[in-house]
N, C-alpha and C positions, 0 to 999 in steps of 0.2 A: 504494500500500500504506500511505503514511503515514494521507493523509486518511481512508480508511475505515476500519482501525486506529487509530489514534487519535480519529474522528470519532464510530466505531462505541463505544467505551470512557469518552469522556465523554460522551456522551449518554444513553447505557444505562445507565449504573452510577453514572459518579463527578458529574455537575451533582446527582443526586439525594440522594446523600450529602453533599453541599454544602449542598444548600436546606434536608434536614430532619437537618441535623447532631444538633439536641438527640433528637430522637426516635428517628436510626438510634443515637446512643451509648447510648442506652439498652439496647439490645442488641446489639450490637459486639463481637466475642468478641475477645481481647489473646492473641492464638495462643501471639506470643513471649514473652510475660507480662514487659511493657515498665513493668508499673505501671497500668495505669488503660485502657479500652474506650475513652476519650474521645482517649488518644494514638494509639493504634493508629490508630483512626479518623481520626485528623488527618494522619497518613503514610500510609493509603491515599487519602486524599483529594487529598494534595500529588501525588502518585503519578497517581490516575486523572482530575483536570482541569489542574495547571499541569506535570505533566511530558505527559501527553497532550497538551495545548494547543502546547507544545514540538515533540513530534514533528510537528503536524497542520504547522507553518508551516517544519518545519525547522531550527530552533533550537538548537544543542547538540544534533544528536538522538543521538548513540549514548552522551552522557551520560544526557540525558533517559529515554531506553529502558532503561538500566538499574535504575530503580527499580519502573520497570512491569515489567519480568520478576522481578525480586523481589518484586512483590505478588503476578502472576500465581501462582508458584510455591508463593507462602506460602499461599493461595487453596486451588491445589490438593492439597497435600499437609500440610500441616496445618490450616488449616479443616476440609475437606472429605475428610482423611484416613481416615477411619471410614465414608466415604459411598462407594457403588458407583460405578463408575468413569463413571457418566454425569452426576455431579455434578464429579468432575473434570476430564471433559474442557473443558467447555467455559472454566476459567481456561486451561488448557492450550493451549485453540487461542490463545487472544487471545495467550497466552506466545512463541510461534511466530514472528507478524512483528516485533514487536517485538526478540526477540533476534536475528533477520534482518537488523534494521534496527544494532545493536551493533556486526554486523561489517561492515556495506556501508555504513552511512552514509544520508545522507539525500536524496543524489543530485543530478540537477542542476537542478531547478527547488525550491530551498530557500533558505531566509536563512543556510545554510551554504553555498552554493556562491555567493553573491551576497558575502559578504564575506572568504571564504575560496576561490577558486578551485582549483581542482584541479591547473591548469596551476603553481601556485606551491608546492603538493608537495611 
């Protein structure tokens, strides 16, 4: 669930807000109205490749996860708040494993269970 949640999320969405950062701020909408398209965009972006890239290896993930169901959320219900529910579903599902991942963790083939064991609990 990590790898293709997370795999699925930077690939799809956040590498490409990465590459044409000057071009997607240009139109970037500042839901929380934080100041400026260009921040917003720099916290979905920290959000959907270096906390994705987190989950993908296991990392901190149910810190890592929390930012992403925060963007997920923000995605859906206030971006896409005015848009029929086919436009929110689909931040909603990515929202799904990810907050799955907040209360279970990252399991046992992760860089959390390799330097934090479970047995030591």
């Amino acid at each position: 669930m990590r790898l293709a949640s997370g795999g699925m999320l930077l690939g799809g969405h956040g590498w490409q807000k990465l590459a044409d950062f000057g071009d997607v701020a240009a139109r970037f909408p500042d839901p929380l109205g934080l100041g400026s398209p260009s921040f917003s965009l720099a916290l979905a972006v920290f959000a959907e490749v270096l906390c994705a890239l987190a989950v993908i290896f296991g990392a901190a993930t149910r810190f890592a996860a929390i930012p992403l169901v925060f963007t997920m959320l923000v995605a859906a219900f206030l971006v896409h708040g005015d848009d029929p529910w086919s436009k929110k579903e689909f931040a909603l599902l990515y929202a799904v494993p990810f907050l799955t991942l907040v209360f279970t963790g990252a399991g046992k083939f992760s860089v959390d269970e390799y330097f934090w064991p479970r047995t030591q609990r």
